[in-house]
N, C-alpha and C positions, 0 to 999 in steps of 0.2 A: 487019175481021178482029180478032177480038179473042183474046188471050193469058191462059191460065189462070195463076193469079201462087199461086206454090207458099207453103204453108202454114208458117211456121214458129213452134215451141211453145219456150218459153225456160225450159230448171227452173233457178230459183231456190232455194237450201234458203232455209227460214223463216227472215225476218229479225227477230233478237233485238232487243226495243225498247230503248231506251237508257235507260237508270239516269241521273237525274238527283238529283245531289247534294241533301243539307238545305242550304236557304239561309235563313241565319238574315235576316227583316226591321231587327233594330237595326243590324247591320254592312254588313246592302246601303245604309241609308239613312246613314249614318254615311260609309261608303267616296263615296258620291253629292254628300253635302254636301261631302266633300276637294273631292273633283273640282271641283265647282263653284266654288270659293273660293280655288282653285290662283291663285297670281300670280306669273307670272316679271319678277325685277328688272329693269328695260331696262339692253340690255347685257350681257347672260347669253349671251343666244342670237348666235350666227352670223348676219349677213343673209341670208344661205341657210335656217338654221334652221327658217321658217316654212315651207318647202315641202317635197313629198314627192319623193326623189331617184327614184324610180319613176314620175314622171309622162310621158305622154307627150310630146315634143318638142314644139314648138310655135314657137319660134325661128329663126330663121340668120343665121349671122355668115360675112361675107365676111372672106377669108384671103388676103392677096396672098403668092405667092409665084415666083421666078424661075424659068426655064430649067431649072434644073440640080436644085432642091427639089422639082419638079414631075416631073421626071425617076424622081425617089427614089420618092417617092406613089406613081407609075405601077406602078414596077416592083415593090416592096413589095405593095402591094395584088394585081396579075396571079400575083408571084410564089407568094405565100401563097391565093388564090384567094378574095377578098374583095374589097368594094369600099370605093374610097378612103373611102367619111364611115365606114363601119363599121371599119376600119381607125385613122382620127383618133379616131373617139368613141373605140372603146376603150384607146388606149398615151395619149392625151389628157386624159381625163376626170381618170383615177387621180392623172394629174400635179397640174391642177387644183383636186385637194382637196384633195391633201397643201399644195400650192403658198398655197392660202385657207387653210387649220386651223393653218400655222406663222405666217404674217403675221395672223393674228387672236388668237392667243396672243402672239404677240412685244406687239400693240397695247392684247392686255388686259393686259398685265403694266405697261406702261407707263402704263396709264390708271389702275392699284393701287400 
């Protein structure tokens, strides 16, 4: 038994093509050779620095906690209708940078 599969026609209005800037060659090649020749002093950058804070996860860290922390987790998480690691990653992470970005300035300042 076979099913006639209804016909559907999509209007589009005409799609205007895109304008592409003058790109002058002395300053693409100029801006390319920066690029290339770029050198961060070591020490500059955060040990984190090197990575993309949008990557996906790929880690886990085991978190001991009692009775009573666990208790918290639980109910936090049911309360607000999420679950506990989405719960830690997010009121966690934020801690975490700020927590690395003050103790990495405190240590560059001391290393200047």
């Amino acid at each position: 038994m076979e099913t006639a599969m209804a016909k559907f026609t999509l209007h589009q209005p005409n799609p205007t093509p895109a304008v592409e800037p003058a790109i002058d060659p002395a300053a693409l090649e100029a801006f390319a050779a920066g690029a290339k020749d770029r050198q961060v002093a070591e020490g500059e950058l955060p040990p984190w620095g090197s990575f993309n804070p949008n990557d996906k996860p790929r880690y886990n860290v085991a978190i001991r906690l009692n009775d009573y922390q666990l208790a918290m987790l639980r109910y936090l998480a049911e309360a607000r209708d999420i679950s506990q690691h989405k719960l830690l990653q997010r009121h966690l992470i934020p801690i975490l940078k700020q927590l690395a970005l003050e103790t990495f300035e405190t240590q560059s300042a001391k290393q200047n």
